[in-house]
PAZAPA-4460 file (N, C-alpha, C; in steps of 0.05 Angstrom, whole numbers, plus 32768, in hexadecimal, padded with zeros to 4 digits):
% residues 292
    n_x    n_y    n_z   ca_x   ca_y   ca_z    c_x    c_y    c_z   seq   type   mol
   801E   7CC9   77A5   8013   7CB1   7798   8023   7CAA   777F     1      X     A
   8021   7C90   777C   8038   7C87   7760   8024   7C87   774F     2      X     A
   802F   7C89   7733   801C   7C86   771B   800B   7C75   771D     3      X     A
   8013   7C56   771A   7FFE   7C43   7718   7FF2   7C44   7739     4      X     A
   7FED   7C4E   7748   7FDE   7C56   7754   7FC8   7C69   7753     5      X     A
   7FC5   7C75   773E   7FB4   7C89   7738   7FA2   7C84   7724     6      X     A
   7F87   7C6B   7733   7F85   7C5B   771B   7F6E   7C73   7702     7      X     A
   7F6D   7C83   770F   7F61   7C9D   7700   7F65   7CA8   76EA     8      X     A
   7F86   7CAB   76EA   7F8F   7CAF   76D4   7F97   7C99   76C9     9      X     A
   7FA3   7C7D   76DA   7FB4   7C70   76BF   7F97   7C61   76AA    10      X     A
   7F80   7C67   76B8   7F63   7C58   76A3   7F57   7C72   769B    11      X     A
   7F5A   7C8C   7690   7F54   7C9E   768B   7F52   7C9D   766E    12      X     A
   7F5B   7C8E   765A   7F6A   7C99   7642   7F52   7C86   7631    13      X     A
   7F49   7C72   7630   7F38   7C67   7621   7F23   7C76   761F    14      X     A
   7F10   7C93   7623   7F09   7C9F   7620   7F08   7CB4   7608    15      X     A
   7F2C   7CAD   75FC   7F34   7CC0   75EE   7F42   7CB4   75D7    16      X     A
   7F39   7C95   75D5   7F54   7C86   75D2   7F51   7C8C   75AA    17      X     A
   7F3F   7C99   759C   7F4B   7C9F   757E   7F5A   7CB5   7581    18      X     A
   7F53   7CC6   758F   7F60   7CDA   7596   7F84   7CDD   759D    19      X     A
   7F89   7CC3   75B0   7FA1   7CBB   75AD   7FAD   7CB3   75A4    20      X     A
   7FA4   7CA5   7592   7FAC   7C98   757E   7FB6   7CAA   7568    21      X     A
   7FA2   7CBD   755C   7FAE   7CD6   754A   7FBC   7CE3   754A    22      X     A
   7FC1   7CF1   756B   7FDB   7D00   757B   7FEB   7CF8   7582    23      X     A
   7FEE   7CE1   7589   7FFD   7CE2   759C   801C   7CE4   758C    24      X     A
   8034   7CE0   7592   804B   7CE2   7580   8058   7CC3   7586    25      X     A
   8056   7CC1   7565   806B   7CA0   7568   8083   7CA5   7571    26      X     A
   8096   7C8E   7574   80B3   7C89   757C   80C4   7C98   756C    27      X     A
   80E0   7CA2   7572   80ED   7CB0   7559   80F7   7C92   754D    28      X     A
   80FE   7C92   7533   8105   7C7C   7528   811E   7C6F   7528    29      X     A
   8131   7C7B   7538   814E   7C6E   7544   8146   7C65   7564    30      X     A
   8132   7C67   7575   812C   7C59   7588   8128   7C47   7587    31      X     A
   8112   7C46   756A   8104   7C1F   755F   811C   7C17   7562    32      X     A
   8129   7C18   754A   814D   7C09   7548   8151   7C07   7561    33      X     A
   815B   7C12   756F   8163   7C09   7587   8159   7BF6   759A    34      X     A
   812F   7BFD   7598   812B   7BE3   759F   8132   7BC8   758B    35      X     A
   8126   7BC3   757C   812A   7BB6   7568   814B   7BA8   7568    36      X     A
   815C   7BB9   7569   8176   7BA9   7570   817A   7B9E   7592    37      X     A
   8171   7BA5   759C   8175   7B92   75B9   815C   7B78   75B2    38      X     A
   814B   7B7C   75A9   8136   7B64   75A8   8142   7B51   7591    39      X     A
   8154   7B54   757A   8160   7B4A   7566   8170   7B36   7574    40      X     A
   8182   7B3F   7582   819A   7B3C   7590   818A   7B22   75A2    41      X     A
   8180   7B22   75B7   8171   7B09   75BF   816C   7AF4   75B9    42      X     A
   8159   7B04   7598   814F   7AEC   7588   8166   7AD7   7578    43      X     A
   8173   7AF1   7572   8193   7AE6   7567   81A5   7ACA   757C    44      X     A
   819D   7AD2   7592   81AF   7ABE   75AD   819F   7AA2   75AA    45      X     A
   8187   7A9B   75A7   8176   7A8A   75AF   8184   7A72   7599    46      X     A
   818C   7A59   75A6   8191   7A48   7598   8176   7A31   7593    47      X     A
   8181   7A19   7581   816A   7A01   7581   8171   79F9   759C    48      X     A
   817E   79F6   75A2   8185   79EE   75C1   8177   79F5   75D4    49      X     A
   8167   7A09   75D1   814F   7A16   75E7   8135   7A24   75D3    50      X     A
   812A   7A01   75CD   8115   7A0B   75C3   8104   7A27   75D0    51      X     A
   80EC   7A2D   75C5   80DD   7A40   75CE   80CF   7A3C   75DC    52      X     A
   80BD   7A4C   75EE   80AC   7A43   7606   8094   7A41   75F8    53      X     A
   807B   7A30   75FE   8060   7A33   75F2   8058   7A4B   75ED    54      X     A
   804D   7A54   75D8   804A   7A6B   75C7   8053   7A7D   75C2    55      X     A
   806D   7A77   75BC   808A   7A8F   75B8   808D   7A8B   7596    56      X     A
   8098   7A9E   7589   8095   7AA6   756D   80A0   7A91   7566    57      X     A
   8092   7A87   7544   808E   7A73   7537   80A7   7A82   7518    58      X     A
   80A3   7A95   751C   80B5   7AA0   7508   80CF   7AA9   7510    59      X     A
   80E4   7AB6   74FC   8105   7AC3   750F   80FA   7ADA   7517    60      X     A
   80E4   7AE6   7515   80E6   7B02   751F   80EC   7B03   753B    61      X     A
   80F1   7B1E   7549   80F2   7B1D   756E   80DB   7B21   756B    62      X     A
   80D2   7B12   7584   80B7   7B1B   7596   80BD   7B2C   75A5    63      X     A
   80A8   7B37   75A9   80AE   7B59   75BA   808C   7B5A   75C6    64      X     A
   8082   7B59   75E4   8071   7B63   75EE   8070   7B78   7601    65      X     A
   805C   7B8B   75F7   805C   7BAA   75F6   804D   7BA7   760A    66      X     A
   804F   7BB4   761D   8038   7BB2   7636   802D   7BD2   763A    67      X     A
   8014   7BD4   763E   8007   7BEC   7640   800E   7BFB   762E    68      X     A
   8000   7BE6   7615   8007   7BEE   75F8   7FF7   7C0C   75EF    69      X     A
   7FE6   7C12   75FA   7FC8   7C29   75F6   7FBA   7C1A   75DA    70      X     A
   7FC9   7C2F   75CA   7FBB   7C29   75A9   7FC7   7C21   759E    71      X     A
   7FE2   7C17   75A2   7FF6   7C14   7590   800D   7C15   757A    72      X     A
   8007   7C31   758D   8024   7C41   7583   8047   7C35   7582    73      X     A
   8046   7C2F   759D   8062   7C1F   7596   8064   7C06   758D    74      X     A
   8052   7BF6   758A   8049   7BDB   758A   804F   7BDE   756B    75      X     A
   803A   7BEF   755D   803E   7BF1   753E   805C   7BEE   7531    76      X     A
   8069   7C0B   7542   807B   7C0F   7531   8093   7BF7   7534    77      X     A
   8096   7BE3   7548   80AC   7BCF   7544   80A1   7BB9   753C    78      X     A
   8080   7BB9   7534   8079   7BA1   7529   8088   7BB2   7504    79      X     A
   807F   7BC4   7502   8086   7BCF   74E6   80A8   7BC6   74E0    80      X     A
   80B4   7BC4   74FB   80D2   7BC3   74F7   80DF   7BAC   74F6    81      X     A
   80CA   7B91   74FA   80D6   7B7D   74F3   80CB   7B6B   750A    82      X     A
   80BA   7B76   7524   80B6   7B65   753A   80A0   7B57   7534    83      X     A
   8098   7B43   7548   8080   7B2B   754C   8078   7B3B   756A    84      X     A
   8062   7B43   7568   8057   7B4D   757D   803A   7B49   7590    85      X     A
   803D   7B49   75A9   8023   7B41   75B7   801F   7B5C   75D0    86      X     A
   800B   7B6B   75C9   8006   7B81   75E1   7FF4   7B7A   75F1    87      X     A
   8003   7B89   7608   7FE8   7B85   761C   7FE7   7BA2   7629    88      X     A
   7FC4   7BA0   7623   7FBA   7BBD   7635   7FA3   7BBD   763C    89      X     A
   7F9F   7BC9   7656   7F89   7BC8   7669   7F67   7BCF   7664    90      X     A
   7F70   7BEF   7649   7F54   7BFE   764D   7F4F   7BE2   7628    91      X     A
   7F2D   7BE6   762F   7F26   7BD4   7613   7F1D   7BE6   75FC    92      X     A
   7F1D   7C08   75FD   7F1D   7C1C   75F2   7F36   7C1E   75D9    93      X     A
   7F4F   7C1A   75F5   7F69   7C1C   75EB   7F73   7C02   75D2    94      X     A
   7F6F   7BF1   75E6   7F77   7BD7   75D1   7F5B   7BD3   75B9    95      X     A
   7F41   7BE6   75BB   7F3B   7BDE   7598   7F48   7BF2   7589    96      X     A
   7F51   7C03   758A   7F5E   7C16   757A   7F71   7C05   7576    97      X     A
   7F8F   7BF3   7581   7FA4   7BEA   757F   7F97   7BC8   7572    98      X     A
   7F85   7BBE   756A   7F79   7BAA   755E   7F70   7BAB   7545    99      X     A
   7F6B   7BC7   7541   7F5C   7BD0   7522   7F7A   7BD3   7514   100      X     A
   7F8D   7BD5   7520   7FA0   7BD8   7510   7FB3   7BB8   7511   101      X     A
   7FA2   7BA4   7515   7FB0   7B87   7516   7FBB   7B7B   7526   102      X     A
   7FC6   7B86   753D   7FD3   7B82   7551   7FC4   7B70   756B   103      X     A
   7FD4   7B60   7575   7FC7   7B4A   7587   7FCD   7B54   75A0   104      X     A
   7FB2   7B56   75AA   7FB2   7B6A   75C4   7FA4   7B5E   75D6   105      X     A
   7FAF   7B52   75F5   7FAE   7B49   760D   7F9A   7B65   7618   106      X     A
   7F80   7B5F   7621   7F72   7B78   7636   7F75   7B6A   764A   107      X     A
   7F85   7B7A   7660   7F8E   7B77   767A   7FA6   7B86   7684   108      X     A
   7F9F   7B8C   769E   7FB9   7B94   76AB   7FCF   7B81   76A7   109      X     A
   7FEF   7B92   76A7   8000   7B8A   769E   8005   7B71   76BD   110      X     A
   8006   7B7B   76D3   8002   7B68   76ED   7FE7   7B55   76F3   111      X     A
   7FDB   7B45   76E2   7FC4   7B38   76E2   7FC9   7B2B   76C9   112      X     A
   7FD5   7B33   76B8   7FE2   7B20   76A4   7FE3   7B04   76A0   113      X     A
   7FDA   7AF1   769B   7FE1   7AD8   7697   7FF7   7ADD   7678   114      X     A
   800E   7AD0   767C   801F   7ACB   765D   801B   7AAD   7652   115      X     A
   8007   7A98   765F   8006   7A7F   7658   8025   7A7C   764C   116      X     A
   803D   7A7C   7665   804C   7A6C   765C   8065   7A79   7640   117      X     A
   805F   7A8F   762C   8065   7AA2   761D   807F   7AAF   7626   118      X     A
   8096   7AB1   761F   80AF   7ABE   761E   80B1   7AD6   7607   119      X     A
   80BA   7AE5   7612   80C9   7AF9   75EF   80E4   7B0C   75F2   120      X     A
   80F1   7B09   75E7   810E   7B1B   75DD   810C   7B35   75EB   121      X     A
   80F2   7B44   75F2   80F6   7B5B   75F8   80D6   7B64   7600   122      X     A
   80D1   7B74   761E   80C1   7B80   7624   80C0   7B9D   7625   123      X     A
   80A9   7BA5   7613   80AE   7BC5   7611   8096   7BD2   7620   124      X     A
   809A   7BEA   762E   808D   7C01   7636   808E   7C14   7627   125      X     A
   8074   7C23   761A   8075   7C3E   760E   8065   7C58   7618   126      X     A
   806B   7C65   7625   8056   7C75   763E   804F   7C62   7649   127      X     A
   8058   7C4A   7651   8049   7C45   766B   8054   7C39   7688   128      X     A
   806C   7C32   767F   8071   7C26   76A0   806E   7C35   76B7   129      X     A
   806A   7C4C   76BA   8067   7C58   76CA   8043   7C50   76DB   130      X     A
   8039   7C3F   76C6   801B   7C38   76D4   801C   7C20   76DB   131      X     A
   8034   7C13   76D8   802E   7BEF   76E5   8040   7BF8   7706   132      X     A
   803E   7BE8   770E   8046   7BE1   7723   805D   7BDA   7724   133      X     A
   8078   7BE3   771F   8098   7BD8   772C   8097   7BBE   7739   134      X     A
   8089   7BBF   7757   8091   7BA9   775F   8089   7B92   775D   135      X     A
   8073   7B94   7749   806F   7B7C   773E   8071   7B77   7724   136      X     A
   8078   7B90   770D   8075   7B87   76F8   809C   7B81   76F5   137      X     A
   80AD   7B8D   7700   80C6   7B84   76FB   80D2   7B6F   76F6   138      X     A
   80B9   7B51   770E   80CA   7B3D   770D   80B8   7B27   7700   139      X     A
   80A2   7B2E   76F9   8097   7B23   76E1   80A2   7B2A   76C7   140      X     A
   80B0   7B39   76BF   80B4   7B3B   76A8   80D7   7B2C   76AF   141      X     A
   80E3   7B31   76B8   80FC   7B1D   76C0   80F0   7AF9   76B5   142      X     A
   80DB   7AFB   76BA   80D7   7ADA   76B5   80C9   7AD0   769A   143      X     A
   80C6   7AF1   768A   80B7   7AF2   7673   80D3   7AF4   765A   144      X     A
   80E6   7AFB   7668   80FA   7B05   764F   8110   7AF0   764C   145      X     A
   810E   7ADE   7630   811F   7ACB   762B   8141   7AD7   762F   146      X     A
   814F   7ABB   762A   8169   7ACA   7638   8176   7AD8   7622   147      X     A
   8183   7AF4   7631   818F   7B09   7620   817B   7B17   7616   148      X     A
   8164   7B16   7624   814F   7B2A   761A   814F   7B3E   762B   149      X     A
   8139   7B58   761E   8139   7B70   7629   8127   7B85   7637   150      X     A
   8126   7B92   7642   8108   7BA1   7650   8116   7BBB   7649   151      X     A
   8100   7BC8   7633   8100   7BE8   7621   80E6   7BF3   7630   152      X     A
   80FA   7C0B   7639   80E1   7C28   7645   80E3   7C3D   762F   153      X     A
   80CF   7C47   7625   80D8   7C60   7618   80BF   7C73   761A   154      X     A
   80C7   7C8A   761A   80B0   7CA0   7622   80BB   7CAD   760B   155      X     A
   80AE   7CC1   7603   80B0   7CDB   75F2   80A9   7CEF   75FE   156      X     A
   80B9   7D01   75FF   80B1   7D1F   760F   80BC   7D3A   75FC   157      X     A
   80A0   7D40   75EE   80A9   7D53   75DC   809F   7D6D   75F1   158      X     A
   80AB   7D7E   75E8   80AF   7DA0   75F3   80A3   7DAB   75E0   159      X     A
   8096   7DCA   75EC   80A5   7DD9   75D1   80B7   7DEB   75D2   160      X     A
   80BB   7DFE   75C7   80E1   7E05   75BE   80D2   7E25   75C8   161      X     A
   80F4   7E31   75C9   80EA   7E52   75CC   80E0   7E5E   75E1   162      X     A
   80D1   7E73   75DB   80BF   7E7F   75F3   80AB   7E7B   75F5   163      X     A
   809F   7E73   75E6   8080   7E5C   75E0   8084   7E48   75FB   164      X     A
   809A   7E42   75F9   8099   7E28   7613   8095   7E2E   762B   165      X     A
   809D   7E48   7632   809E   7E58   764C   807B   7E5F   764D   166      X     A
   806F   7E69   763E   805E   7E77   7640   803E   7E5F   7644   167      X     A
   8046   7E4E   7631   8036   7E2F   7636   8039   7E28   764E   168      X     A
   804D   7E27   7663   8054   7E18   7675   8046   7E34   768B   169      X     A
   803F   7E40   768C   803C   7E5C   7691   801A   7E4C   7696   170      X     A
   8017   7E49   7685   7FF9   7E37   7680   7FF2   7E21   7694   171      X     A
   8000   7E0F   768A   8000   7DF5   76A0   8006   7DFD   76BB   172      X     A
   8015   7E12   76C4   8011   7E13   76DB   7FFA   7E16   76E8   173      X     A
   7FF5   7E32   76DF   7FDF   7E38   76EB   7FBD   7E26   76EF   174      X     A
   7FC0   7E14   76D5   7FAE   7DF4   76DC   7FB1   7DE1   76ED   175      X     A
   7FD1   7DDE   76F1   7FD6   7DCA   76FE   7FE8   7DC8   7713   176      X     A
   7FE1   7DD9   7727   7FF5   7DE3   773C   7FFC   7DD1   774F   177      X     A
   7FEA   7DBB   774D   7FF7   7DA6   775E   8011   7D93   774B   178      X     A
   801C   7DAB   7733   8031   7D98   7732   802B   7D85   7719   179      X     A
   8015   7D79   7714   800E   7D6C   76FA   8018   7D7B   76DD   180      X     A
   8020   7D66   76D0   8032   7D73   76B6   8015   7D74   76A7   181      X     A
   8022   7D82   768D   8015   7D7F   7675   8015   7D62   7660   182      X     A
   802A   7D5C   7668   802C   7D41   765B   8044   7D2F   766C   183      X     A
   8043   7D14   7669   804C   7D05   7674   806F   7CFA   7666   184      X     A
   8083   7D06   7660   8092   7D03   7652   80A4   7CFD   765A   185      X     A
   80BD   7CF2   765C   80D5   7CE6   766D   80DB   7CF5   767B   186      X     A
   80E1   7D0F   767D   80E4   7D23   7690   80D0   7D33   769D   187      X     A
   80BF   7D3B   768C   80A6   7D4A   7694   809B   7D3A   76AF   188      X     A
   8090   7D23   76A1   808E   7D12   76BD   8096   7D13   76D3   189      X     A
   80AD   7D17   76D9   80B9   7D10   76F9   80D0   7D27   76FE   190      X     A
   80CA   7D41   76EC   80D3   7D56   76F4   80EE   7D55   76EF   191      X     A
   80F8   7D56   76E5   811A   7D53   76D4   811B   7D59   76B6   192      X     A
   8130   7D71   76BE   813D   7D7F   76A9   815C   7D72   76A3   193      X     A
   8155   7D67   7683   8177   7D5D   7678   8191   7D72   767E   194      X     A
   81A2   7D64   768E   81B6   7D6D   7689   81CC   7D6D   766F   195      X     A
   81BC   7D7B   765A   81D2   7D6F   763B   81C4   7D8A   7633   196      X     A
   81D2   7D88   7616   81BE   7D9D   7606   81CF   7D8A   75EC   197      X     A
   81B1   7D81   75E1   81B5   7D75   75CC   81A4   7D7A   75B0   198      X     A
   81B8   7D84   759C   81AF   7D90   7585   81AC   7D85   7570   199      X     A
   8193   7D89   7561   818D   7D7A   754B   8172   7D88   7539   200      X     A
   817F   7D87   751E   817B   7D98   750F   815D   7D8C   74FD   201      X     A
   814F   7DA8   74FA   8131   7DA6   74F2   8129   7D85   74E1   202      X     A
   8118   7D75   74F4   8112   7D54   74E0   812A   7D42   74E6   203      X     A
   813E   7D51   74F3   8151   7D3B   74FC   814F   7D28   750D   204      X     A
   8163   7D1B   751E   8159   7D0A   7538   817B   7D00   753A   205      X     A
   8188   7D00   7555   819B   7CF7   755E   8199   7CEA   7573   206      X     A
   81A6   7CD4   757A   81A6   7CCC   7591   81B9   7CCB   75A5   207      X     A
   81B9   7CDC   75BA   81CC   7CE4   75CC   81CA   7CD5   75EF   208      X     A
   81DE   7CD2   75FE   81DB   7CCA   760F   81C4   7CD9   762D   209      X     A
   81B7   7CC7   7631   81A5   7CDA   764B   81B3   7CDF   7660   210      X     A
   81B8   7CFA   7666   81C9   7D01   7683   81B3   7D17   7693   211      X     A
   81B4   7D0D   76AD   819E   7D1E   76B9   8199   7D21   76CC   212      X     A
   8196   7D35   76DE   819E   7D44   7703   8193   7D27   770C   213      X     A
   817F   7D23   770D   8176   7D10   771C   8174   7CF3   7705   214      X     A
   8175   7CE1   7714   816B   7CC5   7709   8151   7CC2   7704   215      X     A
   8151   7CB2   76EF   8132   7CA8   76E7   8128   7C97   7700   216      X     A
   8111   7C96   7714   8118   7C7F   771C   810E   7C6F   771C   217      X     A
   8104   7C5D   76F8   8105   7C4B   76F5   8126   7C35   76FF   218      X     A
   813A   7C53   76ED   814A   7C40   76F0   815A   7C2F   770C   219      X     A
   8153   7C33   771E   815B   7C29   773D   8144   7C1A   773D   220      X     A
   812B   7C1A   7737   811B   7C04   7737   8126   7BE4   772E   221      X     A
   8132   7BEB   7711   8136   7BDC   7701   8156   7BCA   7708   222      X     A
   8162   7BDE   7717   817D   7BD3   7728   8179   7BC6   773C   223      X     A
   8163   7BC8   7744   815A   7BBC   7763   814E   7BA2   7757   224      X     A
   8144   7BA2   7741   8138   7B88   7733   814A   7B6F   772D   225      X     A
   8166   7B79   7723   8171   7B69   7716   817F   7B74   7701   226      X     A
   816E   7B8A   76F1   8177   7B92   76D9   818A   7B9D   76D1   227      X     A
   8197   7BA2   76C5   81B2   7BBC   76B7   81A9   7BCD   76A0   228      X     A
   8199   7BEA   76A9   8194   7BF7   7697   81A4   7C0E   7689   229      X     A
   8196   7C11   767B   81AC   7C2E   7665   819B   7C3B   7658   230      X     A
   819D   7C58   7657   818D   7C67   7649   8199   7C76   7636   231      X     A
   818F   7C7A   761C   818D   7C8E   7608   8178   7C9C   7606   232      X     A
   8181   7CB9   75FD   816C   7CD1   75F3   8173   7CD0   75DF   233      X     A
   8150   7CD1   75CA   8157   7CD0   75A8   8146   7CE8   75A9   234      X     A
   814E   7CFB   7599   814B   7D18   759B   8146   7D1E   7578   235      X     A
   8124   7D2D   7575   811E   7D33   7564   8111   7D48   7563   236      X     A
   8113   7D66   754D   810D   7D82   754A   80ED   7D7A   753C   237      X     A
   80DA   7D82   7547   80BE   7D85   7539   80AA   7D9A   7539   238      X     A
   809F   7D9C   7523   808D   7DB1   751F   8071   7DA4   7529   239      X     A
   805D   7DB3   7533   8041   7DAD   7535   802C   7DC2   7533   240      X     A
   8017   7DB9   7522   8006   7DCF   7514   7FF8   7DDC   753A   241      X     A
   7FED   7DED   753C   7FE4   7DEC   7550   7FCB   7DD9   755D   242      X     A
   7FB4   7DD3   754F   7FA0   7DC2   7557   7FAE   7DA6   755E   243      X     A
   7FC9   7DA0   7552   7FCE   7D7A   7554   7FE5   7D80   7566   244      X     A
   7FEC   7D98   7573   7FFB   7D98   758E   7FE6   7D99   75A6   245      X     A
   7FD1   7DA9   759F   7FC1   7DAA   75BB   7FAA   7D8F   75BD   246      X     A
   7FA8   7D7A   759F   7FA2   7D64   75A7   7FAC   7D57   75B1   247      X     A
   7FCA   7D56   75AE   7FDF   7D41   75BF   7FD9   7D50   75D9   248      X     A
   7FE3   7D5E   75E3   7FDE   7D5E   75FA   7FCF   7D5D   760E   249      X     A
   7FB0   7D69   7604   7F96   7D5B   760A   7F96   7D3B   760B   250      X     A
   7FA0   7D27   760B   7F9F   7D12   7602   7FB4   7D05   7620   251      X     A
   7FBD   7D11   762E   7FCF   7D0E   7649   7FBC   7D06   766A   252      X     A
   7FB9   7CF4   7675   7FB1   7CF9   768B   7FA7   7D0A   769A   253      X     A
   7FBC   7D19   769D   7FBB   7D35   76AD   7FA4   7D49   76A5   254      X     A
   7FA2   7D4F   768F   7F8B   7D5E   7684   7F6B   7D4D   767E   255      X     A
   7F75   7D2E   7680   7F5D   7D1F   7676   7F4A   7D1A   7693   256      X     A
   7F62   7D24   76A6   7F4F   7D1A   76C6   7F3F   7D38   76C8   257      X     A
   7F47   7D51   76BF   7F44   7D6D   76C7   7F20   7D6C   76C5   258      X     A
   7F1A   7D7D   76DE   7F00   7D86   76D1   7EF7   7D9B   76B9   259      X     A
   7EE8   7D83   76A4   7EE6   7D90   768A   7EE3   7DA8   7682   260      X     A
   7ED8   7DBE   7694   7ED5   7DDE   7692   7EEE   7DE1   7695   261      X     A
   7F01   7DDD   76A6   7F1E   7DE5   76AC   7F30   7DDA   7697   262      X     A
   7F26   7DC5   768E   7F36   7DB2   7675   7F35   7DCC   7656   263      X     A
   7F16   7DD4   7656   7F18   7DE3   763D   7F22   7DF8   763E   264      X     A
   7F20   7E0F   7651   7F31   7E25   7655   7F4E   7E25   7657   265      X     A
   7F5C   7E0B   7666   7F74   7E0A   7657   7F77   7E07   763D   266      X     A
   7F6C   7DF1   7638   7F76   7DF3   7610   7F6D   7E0E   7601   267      X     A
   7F56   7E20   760E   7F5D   7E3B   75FD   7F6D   7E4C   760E   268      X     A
   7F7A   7E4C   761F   7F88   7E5C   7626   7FA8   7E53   7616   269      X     A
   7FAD   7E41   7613   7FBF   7E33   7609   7FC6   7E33   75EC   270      X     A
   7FAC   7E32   75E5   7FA9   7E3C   75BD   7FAE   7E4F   75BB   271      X     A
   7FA8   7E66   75CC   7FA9   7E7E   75C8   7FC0   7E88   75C7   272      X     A
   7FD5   7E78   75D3   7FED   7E7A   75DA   7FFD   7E6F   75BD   273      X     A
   7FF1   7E61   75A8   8005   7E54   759A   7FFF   7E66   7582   274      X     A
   8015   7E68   7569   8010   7E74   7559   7FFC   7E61   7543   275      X     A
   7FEF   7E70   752D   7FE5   7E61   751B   7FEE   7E58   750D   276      X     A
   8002   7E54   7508   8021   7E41   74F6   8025   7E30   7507   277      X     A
   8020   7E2A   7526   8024   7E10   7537   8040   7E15   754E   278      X     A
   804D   7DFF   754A   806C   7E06   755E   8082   7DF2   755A   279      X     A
   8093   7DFA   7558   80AF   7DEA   7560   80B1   7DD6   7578   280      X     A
   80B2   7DC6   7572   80C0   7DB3   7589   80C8   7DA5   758B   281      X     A
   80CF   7D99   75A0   80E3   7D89   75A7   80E3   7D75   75B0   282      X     A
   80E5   7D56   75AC   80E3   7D3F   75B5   80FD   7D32   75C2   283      X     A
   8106   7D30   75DD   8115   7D1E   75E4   8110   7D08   75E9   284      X     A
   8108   7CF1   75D9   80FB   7CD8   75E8   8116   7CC2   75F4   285      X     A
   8102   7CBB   7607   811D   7CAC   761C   8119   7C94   7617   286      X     A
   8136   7C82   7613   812A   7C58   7612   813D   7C57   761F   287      X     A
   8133   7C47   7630   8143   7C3A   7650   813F   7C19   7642   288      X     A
   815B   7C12   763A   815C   7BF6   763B   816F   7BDF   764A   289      X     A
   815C   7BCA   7653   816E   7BC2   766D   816C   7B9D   7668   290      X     A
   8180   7B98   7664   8185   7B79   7669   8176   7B6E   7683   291      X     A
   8179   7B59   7681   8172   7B4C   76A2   8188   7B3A   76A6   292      X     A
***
């Protein structure tokens, strides 16, 4: 079964949605840039010569709409960076959390969408494309993105480091033997280990090219669409106390569908596992950005 087929999990999370909001982990801050410079770059192309479509930004900023925004994690941080932004997300749990913080939020599936007509510089996914539909959300957004605009995927998939990682994962197995991760992360997800080893020093963050046994396969989706995508891994070393690592992860699908007796015995089998100083880890978050 594909993600957005599983409508179990992908409507699971408004249940939890302060909760996600607290844990979950923002963007590293050379991804924003990166979005932020392809949505610049658009806005930058647009002459008087092609006015704007009915209700396209009134100011120079880029417009950027975030689809299956949750609470507004990524939505925030490129409105913070200079964007004009409009989200749309399905659960109404999700989008009041992403409303209290100002943000103009569409409730609806991203394929049920009306854009009355609306263009923008750049469409972003943050954890979520994996819950819309490919074959239909690809070529709606082709007709959403003004010209020289962009469609941004980015996941975050932090680890943790050491033998702690082995021994956690030691964990999740045994919960989730059909294969369900612990968290939903560019790789975790769809079972792929980076081929790189890329180093970066405690609070740092580099951004290195994504090389990897297998393909994402968004990206053959997105070739089959029209698109020309490219991926970077922005790679950041982090500490986490123990209680606000086993909230983030609690806060994933996978554990939010579990039956709740099986849900709590993992998280103490799992605490039990972490030291009281917390853990090291590791974030590779992935942005797949692709012209049309």
């Amino acid at each position: 079964m594909e993600s957005f087929e599983n409508r179990e999990r992908a409507e699971s999370f408004g249940e939890v949605a302060q909760e996600y909001d607290a844990f979950r982990p923002k963007y590293p801050a050379a991804l924003i840039t990166a979005i932020m410079q392809a949505a610049r770059a658009s806005a930058d192309s647009q002459t008087d010569a092609s006015p704007p479509s009915t209700g396209d930004r009134t100011s120079g900023a880029p417009r950027i709409l975030d689809v299956g925004s949750g609470t507004g994690i990524l939505a925030s941080q490129v409105r913070s960076a200079g964007a004009e932004i409009l989200a749309v997300e399905p659960d109404e749990e999700m989008a009041a959390v992403a409303r209290s913080k100002g943000l103009d939020v569409d409730v609806s599936t991203f394929e049920d969408w009306d854009p009355q007509g609306r263009t923008f510089d750049l469409v972003s996914f943050g954890q979520s494309f994996h819950w819309v539909d490919p074959a239909v959300a690809l070529p709606k957004i082709r007709t959403l993105l003004r010209p020289g605009g962009s469609l941004a995927l980015a996941w975050n998939d932090i680890r943790p480091q050491g033998e702690l990682k082995t021994r956690l994962n030691a964990v999740v197995a045994r919960f989730h033997a059909d294969g369900r991760t612990a968290s939903l992360g560019s790789r975790a997800s769809r079972g792929i280990e980076a081929n790189q080893e890329a180093t970066a020093g405690s609070g740092t963050t580099e951004s290195v090219p994504a090389v990897e046994a297998i393909e994402h396969p968004a990206l053959t989706q997105l070739r089959d669409a029209g698109f020309n995508p490219n991926e970077t891994t922005f790679v950041e070393d982090l500490h986490y106390p123990r209680h606000e690592w086993l909230s983030m992860v609690f806060t994933y699908s996978a554990q939010l569908t579990m039956d709740p007796v099986k849900r709590a015995v993992m998280r103490e089998e799992m605490s039990a596992e972490i030291p009281e100083d917390g853990l090291d880890a590791r974030n590779e978050a992935l942005l797949v950005l692709a012209g049309a």
